[in-house]
N, CA, C and O atoms as a Tinker XYZ file with bonds, in Angstrom:
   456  protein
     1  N      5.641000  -10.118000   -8.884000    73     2
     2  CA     6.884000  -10.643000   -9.393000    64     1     3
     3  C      6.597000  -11.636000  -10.515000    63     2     4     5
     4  O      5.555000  -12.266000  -10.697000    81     3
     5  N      7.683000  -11.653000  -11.207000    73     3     6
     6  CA     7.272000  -12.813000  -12.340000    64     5     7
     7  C      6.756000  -13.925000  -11.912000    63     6     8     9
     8  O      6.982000  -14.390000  -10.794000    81     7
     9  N      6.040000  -14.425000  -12.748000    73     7    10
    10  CA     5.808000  -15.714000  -12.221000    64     9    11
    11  C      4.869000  -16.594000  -10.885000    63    10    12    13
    12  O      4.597000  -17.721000  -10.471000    81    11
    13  N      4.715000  -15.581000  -10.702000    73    11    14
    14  CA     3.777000  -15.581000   -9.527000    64    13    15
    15  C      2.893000  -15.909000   -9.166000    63    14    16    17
    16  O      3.302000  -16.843000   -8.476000    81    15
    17  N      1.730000  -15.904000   -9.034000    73    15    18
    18  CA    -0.180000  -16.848000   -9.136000    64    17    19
    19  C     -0.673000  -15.468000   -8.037000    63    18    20    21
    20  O     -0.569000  -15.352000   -6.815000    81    19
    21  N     -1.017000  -14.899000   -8.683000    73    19    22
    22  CA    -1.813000  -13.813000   -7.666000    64    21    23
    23  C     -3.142000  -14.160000   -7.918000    63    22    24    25
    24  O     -3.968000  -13.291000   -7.638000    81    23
    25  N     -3.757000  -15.730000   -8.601000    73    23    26
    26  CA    -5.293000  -16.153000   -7.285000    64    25    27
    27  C     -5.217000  -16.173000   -6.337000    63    26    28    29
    28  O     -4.487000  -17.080000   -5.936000    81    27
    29  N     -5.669000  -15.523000   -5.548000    73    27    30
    30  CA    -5.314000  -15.569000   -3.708000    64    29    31
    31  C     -6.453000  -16.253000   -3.558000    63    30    32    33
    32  O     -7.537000  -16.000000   -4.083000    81    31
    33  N     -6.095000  -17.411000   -2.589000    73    31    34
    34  CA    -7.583000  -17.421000   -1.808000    64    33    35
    35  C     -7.772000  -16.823000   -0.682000    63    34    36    37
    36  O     -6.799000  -16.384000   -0.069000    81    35
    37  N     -9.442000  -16.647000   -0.039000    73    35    38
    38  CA    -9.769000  -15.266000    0.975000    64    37    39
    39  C     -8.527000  -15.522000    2.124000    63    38    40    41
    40  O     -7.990000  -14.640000    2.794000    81    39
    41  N     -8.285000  -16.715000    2.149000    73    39    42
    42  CA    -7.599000  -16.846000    3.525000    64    41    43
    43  C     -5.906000  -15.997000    3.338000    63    42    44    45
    44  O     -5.210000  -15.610000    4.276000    81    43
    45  N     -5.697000  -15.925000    2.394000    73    43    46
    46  CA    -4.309000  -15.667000    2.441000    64    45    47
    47  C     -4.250000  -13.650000    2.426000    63    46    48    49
    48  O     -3.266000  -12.927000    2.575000    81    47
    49  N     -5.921000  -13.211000    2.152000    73    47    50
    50  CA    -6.093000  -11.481000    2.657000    64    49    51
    51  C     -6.814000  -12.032000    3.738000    63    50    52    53
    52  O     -7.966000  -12.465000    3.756000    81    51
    53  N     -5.762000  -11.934000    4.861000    73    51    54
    54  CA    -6.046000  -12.108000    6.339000    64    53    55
    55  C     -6.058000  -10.441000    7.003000    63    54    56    57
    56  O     -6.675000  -10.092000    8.009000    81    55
    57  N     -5.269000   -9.641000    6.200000    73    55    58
    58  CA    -4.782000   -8.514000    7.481000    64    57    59
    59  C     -6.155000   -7.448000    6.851000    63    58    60    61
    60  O     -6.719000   -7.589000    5.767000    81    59
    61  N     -6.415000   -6.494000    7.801000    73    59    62
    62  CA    -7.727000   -5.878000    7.620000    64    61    63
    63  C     -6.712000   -4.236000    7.416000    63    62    64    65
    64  O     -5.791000   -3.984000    8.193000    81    63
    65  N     -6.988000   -3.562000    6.600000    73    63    66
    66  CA    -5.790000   -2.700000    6.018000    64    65    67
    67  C     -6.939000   -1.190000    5.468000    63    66    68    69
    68  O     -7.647000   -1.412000    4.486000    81    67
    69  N     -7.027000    0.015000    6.035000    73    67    70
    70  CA    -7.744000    0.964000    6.141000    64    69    71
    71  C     -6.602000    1.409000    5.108000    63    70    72    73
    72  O     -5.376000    1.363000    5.208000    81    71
    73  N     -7.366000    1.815000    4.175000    73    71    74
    74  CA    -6.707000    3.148000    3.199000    64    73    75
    75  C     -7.204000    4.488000    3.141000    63    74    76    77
    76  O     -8.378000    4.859000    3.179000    81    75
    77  N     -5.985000    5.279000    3.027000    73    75    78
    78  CA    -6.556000    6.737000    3.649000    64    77    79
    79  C     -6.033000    7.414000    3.104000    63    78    80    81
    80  O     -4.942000    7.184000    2.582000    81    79
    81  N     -6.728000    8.607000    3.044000    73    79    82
    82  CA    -6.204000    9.858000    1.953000    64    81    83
    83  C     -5.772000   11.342000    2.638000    63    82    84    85
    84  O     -6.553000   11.861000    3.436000    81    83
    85  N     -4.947000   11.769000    2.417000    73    83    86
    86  CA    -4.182000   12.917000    2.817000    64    85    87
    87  C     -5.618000   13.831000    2.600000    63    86    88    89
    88  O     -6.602000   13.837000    1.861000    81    87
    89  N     -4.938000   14.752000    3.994000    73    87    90
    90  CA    -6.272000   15.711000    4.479000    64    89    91
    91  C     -5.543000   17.120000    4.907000    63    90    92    93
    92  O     -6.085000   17.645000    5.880000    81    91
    93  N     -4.660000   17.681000    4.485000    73    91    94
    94  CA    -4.317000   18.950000    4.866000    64    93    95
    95  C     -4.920000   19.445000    5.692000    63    94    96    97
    96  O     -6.056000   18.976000    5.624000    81    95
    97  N     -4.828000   20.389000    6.748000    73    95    98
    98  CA    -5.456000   21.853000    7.287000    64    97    99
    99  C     -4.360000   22.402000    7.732000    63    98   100   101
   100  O     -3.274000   22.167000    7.202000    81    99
   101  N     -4.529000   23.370000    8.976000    73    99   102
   102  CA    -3.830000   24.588000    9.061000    64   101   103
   103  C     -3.566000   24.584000   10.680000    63   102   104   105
   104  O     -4.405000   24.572000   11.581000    81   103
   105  N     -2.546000   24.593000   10.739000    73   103   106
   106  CA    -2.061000   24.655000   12.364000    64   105   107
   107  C     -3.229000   25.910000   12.743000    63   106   108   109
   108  O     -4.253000   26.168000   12.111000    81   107
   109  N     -2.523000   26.818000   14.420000    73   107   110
   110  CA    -2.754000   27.701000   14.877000    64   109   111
   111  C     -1.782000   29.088000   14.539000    63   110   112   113
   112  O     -2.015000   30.100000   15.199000    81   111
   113  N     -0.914000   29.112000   13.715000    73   111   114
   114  CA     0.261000   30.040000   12.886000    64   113   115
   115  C      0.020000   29.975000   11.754000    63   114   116   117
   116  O      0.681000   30.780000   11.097000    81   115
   117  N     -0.911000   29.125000   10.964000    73   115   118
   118  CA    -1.144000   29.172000    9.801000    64   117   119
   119  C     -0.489000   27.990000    9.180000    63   118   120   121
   120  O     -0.909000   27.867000    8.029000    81   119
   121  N      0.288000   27.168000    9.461000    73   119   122
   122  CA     1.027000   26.258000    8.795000    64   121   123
   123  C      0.015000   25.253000    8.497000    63   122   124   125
   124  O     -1.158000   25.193000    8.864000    81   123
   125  N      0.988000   24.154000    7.451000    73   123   126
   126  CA     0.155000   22.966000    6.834000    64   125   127
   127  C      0.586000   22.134000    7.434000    63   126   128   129
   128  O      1.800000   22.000000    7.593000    81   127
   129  N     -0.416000   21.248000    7.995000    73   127   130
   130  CA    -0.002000   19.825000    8.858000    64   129   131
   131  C     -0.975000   18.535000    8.270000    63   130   132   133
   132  O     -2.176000   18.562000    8.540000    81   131
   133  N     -0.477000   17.539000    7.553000    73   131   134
   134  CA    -0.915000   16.643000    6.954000    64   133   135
   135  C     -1.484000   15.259000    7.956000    63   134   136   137
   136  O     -0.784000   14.335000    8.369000    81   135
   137  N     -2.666000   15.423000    8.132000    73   135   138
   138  CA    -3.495000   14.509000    8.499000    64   137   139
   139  C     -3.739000   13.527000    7.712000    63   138   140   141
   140  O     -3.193000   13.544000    6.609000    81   139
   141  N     -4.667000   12.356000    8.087000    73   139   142
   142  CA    -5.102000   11.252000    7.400000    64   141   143
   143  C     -6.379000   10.874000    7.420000    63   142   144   145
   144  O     -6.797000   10.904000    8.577000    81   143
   145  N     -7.438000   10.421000    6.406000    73   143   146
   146  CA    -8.587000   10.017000    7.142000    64   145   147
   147  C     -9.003000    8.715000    5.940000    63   146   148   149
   148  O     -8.583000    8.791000    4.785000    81   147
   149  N     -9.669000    7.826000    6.303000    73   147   150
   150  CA   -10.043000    6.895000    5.933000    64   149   151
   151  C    -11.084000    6.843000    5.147000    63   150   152   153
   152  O    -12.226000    7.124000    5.508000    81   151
   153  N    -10.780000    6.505000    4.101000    73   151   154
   154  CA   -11.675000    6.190000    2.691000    64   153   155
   155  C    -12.289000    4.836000    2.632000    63   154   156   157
   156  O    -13.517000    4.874000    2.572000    81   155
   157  N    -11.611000    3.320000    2.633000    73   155   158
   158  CA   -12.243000    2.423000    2.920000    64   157   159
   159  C    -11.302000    1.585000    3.463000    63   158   160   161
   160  O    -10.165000    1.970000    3.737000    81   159
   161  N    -11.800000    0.168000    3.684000    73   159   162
   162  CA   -11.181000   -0.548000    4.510000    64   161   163
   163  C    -11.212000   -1.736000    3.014000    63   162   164   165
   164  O    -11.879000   -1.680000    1.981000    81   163
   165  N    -10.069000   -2.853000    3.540000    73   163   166
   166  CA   -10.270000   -3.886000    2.619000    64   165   167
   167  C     -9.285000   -5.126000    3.294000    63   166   168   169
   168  O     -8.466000   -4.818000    4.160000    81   167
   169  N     -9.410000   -6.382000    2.888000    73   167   170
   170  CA    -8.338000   -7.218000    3.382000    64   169   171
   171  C     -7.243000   -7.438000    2.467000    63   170   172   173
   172  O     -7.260000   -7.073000    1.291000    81   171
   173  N     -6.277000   -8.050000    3.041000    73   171   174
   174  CA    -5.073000   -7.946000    2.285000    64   173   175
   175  C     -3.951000   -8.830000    2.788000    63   174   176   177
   176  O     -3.858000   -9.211000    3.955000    81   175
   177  N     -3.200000   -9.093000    1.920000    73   175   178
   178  CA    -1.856000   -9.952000    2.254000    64   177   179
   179  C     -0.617000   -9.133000    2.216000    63   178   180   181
   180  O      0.131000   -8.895000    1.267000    81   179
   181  N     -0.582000   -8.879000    3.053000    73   179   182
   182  CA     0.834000   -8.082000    4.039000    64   181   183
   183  C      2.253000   -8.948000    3.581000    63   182   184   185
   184  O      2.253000  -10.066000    4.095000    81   183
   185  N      3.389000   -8.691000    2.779000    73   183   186
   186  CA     4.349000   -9.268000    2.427000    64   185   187
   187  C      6.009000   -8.830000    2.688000    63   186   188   189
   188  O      6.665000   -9.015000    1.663000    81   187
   189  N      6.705000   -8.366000    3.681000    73   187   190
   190  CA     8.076000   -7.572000    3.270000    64   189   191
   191  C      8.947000   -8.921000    2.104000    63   190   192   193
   192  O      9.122000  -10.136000    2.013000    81   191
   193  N      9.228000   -7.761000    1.489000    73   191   194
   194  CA     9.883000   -7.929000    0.565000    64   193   195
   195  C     11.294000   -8.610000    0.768000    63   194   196   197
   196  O     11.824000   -8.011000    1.704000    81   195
   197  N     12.331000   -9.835000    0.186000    73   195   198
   198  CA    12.929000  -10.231000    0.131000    64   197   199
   199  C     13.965000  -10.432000   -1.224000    63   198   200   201
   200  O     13.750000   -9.960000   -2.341000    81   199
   201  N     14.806000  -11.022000   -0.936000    73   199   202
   202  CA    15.309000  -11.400000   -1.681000    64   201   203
   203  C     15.670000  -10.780000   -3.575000    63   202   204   205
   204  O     16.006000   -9.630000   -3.857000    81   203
   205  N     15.518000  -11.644000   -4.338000    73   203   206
   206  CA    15.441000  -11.464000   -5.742000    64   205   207
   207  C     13.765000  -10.284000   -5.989000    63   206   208   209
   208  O     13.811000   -9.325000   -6.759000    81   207
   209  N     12.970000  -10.501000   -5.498000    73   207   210
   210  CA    11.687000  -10.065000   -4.859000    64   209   211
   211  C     11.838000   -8.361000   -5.030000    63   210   212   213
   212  O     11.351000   -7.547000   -5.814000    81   211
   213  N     13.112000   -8.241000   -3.452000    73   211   214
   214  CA    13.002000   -6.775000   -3.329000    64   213   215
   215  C     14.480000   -6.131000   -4.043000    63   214   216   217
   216  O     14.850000   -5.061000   -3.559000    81   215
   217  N     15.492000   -6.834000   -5.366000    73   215   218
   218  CA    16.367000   -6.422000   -6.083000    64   217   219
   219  C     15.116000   -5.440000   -7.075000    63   218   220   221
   220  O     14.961000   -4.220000   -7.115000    81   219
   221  N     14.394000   -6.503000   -7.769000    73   219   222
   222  CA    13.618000   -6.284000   -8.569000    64   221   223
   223  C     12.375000   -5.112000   -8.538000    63   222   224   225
   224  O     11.877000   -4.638000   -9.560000    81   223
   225  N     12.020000   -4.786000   -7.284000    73   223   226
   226  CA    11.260000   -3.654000   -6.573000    64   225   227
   227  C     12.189000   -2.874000   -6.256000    63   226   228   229
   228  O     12.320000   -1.971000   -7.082000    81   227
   229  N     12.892000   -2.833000   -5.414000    73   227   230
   230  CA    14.005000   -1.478000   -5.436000    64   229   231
   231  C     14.455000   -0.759000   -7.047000    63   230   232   233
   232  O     15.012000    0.316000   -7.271000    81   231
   233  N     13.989000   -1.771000   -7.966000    73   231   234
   234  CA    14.439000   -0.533000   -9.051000    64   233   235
   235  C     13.694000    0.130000   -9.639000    63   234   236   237
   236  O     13.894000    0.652000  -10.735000    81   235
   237  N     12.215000    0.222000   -8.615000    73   235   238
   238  CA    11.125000    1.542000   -8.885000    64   237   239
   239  C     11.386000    2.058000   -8.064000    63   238   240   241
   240  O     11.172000    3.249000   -8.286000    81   239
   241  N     12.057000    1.792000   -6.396000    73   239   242
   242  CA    12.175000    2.712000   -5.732000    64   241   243
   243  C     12.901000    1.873000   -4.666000    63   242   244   245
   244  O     12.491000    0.851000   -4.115000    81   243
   245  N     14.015000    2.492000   -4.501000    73   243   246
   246  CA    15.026000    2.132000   -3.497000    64   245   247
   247  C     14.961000    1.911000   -1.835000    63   246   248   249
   248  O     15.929000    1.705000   -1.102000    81   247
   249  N     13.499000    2.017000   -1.431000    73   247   250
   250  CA    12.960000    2.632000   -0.333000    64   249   251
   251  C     12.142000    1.507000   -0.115000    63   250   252   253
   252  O     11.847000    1.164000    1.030000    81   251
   253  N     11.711000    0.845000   -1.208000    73   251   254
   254  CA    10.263000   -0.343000   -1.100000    64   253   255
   255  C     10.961000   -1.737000   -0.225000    63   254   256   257
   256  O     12.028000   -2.337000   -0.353000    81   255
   257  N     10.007000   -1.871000    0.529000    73   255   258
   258  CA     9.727000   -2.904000    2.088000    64   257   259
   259  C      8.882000   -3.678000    1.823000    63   258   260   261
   260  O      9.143000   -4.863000    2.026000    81   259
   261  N      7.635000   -3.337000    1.305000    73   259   262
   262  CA     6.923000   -4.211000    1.292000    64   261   263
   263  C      5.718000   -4.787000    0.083000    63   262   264   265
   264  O      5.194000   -3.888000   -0.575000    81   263
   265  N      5.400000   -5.822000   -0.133000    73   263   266
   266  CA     4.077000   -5.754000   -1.367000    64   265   267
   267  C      2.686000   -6.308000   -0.303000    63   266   268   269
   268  O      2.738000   -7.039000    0.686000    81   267
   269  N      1.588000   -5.699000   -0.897000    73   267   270
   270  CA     0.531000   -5.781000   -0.100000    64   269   271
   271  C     -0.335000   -5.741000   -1.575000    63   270   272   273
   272  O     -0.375000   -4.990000   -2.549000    81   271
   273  N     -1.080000   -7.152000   -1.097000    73   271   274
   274  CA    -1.616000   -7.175000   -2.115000    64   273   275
   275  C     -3.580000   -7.079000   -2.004000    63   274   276   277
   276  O     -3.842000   -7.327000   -0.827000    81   275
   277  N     -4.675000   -6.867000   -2.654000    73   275   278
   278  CA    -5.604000   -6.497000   -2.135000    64   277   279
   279  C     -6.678000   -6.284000   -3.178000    63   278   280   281
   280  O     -6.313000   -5.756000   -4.229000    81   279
   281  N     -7.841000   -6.589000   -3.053000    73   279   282
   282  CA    -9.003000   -6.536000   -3.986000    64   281   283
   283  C     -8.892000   -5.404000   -4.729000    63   282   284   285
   284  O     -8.249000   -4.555000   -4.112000    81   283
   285  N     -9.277000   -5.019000   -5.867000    73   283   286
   286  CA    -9.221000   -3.650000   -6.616000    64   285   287
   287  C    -10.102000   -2.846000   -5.691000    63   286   288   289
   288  O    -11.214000   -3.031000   -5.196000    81   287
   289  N     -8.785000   -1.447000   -5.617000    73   287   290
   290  CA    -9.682000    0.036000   -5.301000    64   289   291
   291  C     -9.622000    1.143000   -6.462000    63   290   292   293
   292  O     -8.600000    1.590000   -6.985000    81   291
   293  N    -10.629000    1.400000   -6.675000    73   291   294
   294  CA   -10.513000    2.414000   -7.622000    64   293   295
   295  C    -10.205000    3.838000   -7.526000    63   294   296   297
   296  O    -10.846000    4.781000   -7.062000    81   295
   297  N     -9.160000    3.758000   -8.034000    73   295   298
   298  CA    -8.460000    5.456000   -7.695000    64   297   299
   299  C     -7.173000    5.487000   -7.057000    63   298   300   301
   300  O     -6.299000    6.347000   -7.163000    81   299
   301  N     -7.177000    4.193000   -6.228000    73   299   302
   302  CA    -6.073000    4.357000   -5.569000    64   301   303
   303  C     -4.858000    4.077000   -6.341000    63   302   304   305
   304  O     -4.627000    3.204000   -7.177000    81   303
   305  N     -4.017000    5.179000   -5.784000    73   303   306
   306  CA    -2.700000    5.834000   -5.954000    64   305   307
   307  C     -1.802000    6.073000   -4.658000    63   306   308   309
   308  O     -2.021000    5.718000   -3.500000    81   307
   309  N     -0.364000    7.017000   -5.373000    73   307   310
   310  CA     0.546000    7.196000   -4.334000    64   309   311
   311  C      0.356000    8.359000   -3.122000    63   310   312   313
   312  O      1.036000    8.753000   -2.175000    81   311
   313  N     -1.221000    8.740000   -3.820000    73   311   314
   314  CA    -1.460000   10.483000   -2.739000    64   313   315
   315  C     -2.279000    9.343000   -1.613000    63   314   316   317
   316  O     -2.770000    9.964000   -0.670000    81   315
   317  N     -2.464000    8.132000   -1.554000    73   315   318
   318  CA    -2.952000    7.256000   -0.321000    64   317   319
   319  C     -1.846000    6.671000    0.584000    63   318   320   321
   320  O     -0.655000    6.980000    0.525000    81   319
   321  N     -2.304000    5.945000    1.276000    73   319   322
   322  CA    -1.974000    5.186000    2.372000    64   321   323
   323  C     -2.210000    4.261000    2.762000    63   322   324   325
   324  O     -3.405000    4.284000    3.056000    81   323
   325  N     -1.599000    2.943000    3.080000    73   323   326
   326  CA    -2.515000    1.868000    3.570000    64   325   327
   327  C     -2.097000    1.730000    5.211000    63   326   328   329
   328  O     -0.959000    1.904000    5.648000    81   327
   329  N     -2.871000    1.500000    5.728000    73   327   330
   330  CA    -2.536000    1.146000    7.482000    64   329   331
   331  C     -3.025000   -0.020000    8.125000    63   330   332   333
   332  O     -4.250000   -0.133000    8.072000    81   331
   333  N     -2.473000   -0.827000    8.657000    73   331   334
   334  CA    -2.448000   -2.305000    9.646000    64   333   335
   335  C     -2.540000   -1.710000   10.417000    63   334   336   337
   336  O     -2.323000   -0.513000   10.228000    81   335
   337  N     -2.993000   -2.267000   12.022000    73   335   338
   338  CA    -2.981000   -1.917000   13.196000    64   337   339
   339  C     -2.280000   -0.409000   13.281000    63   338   340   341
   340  O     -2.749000    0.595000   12.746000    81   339
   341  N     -1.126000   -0.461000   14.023000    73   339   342
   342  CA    -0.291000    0.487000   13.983000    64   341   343
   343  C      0.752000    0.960000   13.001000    63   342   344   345
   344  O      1.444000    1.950000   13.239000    81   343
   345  N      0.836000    0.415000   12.154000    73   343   346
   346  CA     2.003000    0.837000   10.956000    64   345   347
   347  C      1.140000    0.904000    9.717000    63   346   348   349
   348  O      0.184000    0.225000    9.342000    81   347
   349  N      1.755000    1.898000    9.222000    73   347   350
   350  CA     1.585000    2.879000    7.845000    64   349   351
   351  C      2.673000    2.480000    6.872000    63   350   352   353
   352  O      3.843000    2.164000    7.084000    81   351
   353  N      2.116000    2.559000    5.966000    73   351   354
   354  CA     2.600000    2.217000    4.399000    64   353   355
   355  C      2.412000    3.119000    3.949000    63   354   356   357
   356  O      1.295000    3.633000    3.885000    81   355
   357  N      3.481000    3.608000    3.482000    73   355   358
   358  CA     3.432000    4.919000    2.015000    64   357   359
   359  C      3.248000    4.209000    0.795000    63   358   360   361
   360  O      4.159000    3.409000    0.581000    81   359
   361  N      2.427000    4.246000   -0.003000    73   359   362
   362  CA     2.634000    3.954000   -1.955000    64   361   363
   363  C      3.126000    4.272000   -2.525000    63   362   364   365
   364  O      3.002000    5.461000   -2.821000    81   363
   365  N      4.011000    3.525000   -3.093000    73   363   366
   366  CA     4.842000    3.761000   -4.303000    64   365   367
   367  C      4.399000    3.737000   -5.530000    63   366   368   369
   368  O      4.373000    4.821000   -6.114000    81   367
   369  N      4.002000    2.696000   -6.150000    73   367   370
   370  CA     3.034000    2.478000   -6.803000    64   369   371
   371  C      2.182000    1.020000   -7.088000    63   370   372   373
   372  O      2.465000   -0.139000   -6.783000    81   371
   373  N      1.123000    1.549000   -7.742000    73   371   374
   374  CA    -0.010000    0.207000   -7.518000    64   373   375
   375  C     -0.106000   -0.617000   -9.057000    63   374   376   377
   376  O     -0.092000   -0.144000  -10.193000    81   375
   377  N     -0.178000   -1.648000   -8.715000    73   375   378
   378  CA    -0.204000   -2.416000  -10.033000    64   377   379
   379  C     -1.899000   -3.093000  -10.257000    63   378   380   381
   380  O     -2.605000   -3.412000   -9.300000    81   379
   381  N     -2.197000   -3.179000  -11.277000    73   379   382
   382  CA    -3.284000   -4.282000  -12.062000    64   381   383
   383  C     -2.727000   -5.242000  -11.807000    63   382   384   385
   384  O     -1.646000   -5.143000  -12.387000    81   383
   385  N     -2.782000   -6.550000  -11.065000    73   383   386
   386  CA    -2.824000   -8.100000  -11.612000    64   385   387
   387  C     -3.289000   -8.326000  -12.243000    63   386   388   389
   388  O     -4.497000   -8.256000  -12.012000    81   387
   389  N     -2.785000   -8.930000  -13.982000    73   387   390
   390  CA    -2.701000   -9.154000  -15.345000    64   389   391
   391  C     -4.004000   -8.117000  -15.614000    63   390   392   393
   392  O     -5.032000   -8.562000  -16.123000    81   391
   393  N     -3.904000   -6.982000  -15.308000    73   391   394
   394  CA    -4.977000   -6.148000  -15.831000    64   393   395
   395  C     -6.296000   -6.308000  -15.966000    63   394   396   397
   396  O     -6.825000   -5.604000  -16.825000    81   395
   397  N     -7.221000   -7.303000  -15.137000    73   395   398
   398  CA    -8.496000   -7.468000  -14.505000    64   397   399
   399  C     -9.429000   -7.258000  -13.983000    63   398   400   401
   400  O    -10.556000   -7.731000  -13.838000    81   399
   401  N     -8.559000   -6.060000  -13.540000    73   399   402
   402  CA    -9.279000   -4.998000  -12.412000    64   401   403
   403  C    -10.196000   -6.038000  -11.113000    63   402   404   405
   404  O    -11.340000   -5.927000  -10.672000    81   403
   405  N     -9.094000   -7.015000  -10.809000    73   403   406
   406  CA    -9.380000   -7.953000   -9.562000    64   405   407
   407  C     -8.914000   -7.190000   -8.381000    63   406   408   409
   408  O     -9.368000   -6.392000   -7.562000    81   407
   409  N     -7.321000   -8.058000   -8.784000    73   407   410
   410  CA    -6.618000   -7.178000   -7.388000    64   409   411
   411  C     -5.281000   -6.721000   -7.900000    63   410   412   413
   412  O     -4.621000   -7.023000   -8.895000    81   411
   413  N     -5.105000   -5.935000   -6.945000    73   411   414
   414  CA    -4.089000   -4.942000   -7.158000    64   413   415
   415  C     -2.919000   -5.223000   -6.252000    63   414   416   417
   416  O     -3.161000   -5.563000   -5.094000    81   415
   417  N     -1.207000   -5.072000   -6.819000    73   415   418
   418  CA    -0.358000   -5.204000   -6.174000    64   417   419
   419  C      0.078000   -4.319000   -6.104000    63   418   420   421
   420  O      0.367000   -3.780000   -7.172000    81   419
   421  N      0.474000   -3.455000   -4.566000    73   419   422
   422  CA     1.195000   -2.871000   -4.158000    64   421   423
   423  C      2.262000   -2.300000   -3.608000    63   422   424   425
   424  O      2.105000   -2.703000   -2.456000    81   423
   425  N      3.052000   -1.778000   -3.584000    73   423   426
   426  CA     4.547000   -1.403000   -3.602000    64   425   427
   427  C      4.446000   -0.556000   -2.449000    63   426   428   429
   428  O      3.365000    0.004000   -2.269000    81   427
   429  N      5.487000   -0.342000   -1.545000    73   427   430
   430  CA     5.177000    0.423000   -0.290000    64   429   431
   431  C      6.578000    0.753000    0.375000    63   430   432   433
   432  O      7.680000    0.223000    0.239000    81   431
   433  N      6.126000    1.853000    1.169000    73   431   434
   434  CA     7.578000    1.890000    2.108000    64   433   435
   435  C      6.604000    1.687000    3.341000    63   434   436   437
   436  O      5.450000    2.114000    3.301000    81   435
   437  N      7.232000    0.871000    4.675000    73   435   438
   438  CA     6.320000    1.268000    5.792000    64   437   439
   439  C      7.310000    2.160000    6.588000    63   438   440   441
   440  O      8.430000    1.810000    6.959000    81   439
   441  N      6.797000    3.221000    6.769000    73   439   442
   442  CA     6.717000    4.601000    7.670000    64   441   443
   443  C      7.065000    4.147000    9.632000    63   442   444   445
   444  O      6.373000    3.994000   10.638000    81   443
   445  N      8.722000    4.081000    9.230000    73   443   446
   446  CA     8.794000    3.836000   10.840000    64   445   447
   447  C      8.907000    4.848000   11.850000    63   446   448   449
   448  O      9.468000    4.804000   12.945000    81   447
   449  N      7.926000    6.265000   10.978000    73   447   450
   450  CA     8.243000    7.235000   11.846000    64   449   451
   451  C      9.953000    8.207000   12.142000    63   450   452   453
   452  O     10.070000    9.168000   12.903000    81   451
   453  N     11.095000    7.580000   11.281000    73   451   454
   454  CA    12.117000    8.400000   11.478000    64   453   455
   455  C     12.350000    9.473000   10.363000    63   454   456
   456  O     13.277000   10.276000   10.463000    81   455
């Protein structure tokens, strides 16, 4: 968000956040059933979105919950995933902080399963 200070210090990437990449295979009928498997792990600051916050994020995508923010991964995109304990984050999309290739802010829906 504007204005913001995305120096984090370590303490504030407290949550331990596995990112994972879509893994297709094939039922027993032949169908496609989308699995997940884990590429790397990293820490991160877990945020739902509020306010002026999530006006300003809803107008990439009407769906976005949350920003998670997190050391640079390279590559990562919206064909990933990030996961906390039990809840999943879909990507929306990932940002450069001021283009540094430090850390990256992320845009998310979390996946309540409905």
């Amino acid at each position: 968000m504007p204005g913001r200070d995305y120096r984090l210090p370590a303490g504030k990437l407290r949550h331990r956040v596995e990112i994972q990449s879509s893994t297709p295979s094939r039922d027993a009928i032949g169908g496609v059933i989308q699995g997940w498997s884990t590429t790397a792990t990293r820490w991160a600051e877990i945020r739902p979105l509020s306010g002026r916050e999530l006006v300003v994020a809803q107008q990439i995508d009407s769906r976005v919950t949350h920003e998670i923010v997190l050391r640079n991964v390279d590559g990562l995109n919206s064909n990933h995933r990030l996961t906390h304990e039990s809840r999943a984050f879909n990507i929306i999309v990932v940002r450069d902080i001021d283009e540094r290739d430090k850390l990256q802010r992320v845009l998310c829906i979390e996946d309540t399963g409905e």
